[in-house]
N, C-alpha and C positions, 0 to 999 in steps of 0.2 A: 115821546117814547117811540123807537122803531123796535120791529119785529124782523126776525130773520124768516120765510119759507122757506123749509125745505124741500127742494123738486126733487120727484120719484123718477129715476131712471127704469120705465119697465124694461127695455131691452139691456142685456149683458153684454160688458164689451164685447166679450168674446166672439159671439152672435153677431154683434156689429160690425164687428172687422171681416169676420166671415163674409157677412153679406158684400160686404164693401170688393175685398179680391175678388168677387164672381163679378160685381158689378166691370171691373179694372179686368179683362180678361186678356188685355194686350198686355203684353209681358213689361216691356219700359215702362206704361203709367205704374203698372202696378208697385214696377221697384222704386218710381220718382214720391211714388205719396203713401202708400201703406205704413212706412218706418215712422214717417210725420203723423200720420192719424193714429197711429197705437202712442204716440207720447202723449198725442192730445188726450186720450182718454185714459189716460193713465193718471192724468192729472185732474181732470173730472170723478173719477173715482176717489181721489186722491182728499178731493177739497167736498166731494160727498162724503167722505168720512168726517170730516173736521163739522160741515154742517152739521151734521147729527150731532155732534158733542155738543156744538154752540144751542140748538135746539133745544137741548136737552137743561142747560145749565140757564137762559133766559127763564122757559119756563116751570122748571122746577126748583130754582135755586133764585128767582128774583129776581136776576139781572135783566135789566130794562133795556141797556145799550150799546151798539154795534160795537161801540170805543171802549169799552169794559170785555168784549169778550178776545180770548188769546186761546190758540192749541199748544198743546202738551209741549212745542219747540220755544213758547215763549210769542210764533207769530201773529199781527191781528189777523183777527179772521176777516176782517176788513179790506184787507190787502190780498187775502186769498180772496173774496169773494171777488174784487176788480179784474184779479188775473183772469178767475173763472168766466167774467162778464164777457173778456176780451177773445176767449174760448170759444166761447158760444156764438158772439156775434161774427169772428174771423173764417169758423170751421164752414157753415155753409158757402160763403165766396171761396174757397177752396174747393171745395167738394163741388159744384156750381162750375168752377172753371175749368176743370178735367173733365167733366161729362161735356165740356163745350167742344173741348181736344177729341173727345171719339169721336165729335163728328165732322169736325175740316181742322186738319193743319194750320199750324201758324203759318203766315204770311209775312214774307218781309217786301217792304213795298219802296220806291223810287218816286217823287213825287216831282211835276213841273208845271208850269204856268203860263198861258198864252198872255200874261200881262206882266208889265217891267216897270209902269208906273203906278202903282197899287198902292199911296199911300200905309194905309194899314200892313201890308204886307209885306211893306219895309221894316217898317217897325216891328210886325213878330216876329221874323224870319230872319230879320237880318240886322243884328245886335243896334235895334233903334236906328238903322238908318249907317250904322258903322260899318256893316259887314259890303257884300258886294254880290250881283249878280249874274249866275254862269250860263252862258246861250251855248246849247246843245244842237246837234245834228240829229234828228229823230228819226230820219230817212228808213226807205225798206231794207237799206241792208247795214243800216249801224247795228251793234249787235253787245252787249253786257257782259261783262267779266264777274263773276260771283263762284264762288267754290273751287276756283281754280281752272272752269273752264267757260267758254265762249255759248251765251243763248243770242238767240234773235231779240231785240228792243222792241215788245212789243208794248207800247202805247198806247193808253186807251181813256179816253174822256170820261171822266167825272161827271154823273148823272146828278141833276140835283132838286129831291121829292120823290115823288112817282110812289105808285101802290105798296102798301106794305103786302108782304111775302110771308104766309103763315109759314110755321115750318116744326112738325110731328119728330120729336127725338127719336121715335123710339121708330120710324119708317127713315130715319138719315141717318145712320151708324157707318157711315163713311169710311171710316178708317181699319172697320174690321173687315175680318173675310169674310164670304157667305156661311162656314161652316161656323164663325165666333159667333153670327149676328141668329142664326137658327138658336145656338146655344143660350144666346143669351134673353130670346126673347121662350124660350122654354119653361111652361109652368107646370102646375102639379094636372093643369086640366089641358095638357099638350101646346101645341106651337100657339101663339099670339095673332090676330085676325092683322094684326102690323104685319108680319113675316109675308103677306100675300103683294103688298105692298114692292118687294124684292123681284118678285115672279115674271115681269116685264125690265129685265136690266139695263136695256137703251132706254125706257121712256123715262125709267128710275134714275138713269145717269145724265141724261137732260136735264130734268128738274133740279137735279143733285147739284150740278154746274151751276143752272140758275140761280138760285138761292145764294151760291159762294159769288156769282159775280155779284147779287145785289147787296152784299156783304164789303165787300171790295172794293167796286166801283160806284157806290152810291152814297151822298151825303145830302144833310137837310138844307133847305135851302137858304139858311142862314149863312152859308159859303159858296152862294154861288158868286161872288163878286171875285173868288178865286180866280175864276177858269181852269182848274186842275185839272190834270192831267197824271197817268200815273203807269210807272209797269210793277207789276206785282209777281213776286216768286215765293212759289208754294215751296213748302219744307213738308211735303209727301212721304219721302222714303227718309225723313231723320237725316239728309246728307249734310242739311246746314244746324245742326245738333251743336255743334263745336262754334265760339265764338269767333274761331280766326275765320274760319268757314262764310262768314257772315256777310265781309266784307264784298263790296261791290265796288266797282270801279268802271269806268271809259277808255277805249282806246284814246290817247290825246288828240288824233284829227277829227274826232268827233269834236270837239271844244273848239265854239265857230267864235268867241270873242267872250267878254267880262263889262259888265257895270259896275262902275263906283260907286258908293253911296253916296249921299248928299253930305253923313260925317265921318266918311273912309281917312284916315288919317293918313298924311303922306309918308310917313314909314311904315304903313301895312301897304301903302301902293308900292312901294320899292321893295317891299318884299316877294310882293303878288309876282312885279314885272321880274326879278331875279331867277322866282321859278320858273317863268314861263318860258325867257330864254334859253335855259338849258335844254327847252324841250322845241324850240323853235321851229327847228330841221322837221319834225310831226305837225305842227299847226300852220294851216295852210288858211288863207284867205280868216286869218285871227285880226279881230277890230275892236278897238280901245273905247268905251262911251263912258259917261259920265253924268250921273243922275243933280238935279238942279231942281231947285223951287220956285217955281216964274209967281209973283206975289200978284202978277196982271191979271193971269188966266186961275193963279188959287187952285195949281196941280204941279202934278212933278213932271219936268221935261226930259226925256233921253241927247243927252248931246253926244255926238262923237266927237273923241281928240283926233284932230289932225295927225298932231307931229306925232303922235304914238303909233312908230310899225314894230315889228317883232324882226323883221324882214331889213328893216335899214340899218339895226343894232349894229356898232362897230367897236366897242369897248367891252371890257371884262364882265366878268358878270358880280358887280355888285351894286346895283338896282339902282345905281345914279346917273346912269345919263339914260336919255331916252331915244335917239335917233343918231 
C-alpha cells in the first residue's frame, strides 16, 4: 500500500510572488518570469487542493491506492502528482538561473584552436570527420561583425584549471544600478554589511571583471588537448536580445584558407569551392589543405592541394573544375 503526504505550503502565493518582483527589480526579468512563476503556482495550489481531497478519501474512506484515487474531473491524481513533481523539481533551475542573469550577462562566444589535427576534435566538431576546417586571421586589426556593427577580434587563450574563484551574490549584483542594489539589499534592520562591499567601485569593478573572465575564459583541464581560443561578446545593454541580432560573421579576407576532412564528401568540396569563388576578389593569399590519416605515424596529417588556387579559376562557378 502507498500513502499520499500532503505538503504544507506555509507561504501564500501571493506573498510569494510578491517577494519574487522585489527580488526581479530590473524591469525585463521581471516581465520574462513573473507571468511564468504565477502559472506555476497556480497550479501548485491547484494539485494542493486535489491533495487534500485524495488525503482525505485514502484515510477516511479506506482507499489504499495512488491508482484508485481520481479528482472531481474524473483525473488520476497520479498524473497530477507527476505534473506537480515536475513543478517542483524545474521551478528552482529557473529561479536559480535569473538570479545568475542579475549578475553577468549572457555571453555569446566565438571559439578557435591552435590545432588542425586533433583527432577527437574532428570528430565533435566536425560531423565525424565530414565537416571541414576554417583558418582565420586573428591579427590586431582583424575585427567581428555582430549586431550589425564592426568590434575589434579580440582573442583570448583558454586557461585550463587554476584556482577556483569564490563569488558572494549578494556583493556581485552586476547588472543593477547602485540605487537597485541599495534597494535591494534593504532590510527591516537597514542596509546589508554586503552594500559596504559597493563602497570602493574600481576595486569592486576589478574583481567583478575577474570573476567573468574566469567564467569565460577558463575550463577544466579535461580540454586542455583543445588549445582554445576564443572571443567572447557581452549582451550588457540587451542590444543582442533579438535573435537576428545574434549573428556574427568575418570580413572574407580574414579567411586565410579551409581543411578537408578525412570524410568531406566530393560534393560538399564542390560546393565549399563554388562559394568561395564568388568571393575570390576578397580572399587573398586562400590555400586549399586536406586532412589524411598516415596509419605509419597513427595521426592525422595536414596536406595541402597543390592544383587548388582560388586565384587561377577560369570557368564558371559551378564547383567543377579546379584550376
Amino acid at each position: 500500500e502507498k500513502q499520499i503526504k500532503l505538503l504544507n505550503f506555509s507561504l501564500s502565493v501571493e506573498k510569494l510572488v510578491d517577494a519574487i518582483k522585489k527580488v526581479f527589480s530590473n524591469e525585463k526579468m521581471r516581465v520574462q518570469t513573473i507571468e511564468s512563476m504565477e502559472e506555476i503556482f497556480e497550479e501548485m495550489k491547484e494539485f494542493s487542493y486535489i491533495m487534500k481531497g485524495a488525503e482525505n478519501d485514502i484515510f477516511l474512506h479506506g482507499k489504499g491506492s495512488e491508482e484508485q484515487i481520481y479528482n472531481n474531473d474524473g483525473n488520476s491524481v497520479v498524473q497530477q502528482h507527476r505534473k506537480w513533481l515536475i513543478v517542483m523539481a524545474d521551478f528552482p533551475k529557473v529561479f536559480v538561473a535569473q538570479l545568475r542573469d542579475m549578475i553577468y550577462p549572457k555571453s555569446y562566444v566565438v571559439c578557435f584552436s591552435k590545432k588542425n589535427d586533433n583527432s577527437a576534435m574532428w570528430g565533435n566538431y566536425a560531423d565525424c570527420h565530414k565537416g571541414v576546417c576554417l583558418i582565420y586571421d586573428t591579427g590586431d586589426e582583424a575585427k567581428l561583425k555582430v549586431g550589425g556593427r564592426h568590434i575589434p577580434l579580440d582573442v583570448r587563450a583558454i586557461s585550463y584549471g587554476g584556482e577556483s574563484i569564490e563569488c558572494n551574490f549578494f556583493q556581485t549584483l552586476g547588472r543593477l544600478t547602485m540605487v537597485q542594489i541599495r534597494e535591494w539589499l534593504l532590510g527591516v534592520d537597514g542596509v546589508s554589511s554586503c552594500y559596504e562591499a559597493f563602497s570602493d567601485v574600481e576595486e569592486w569593478r576589478k574583481r567583478y571583471w575577474k570573476i567573468y573572465d574566469a567564467k569565460t575564459y577558463r575550463k577544466t583541464k579535461n580540454w586542455e588537448h583543445e588549445k582554445e581560443f576564443r572571443v567572447a561578446v557581452s549582451n550588457t545593454f540587451g542590444e543582442f536580445d533579438v535573435p537576428q541580432k545574434q549573428n556574427m560573421s568575418f570580413d572574407w579576407n580574414l579567411l586565410k584558407g579551409v581543411i578537408f576532412g578525412i570524410r568531406t564528401s566530393e560534393y560538399d568540396k564542390k560546393q565549399i569551392l563554388a562559394k568561395l569563388i564568388k568571393h575570390k576578389d576578397e580572399l587573398s593569399d586562400f590555400t586549399f589543405y586536406q586532412a589524411e590519416y598516415s596509419a605509419e605515424e597513427q595521426k592525422i596529417k595536414i596536406r595541402k592541394k597543390k592544383f587548388w588556387r582560388l586565384i587561377n579559376y577560369k570557368g564558371k562557378v559551378n564547383g567543377t573544375e579546379k584550376v
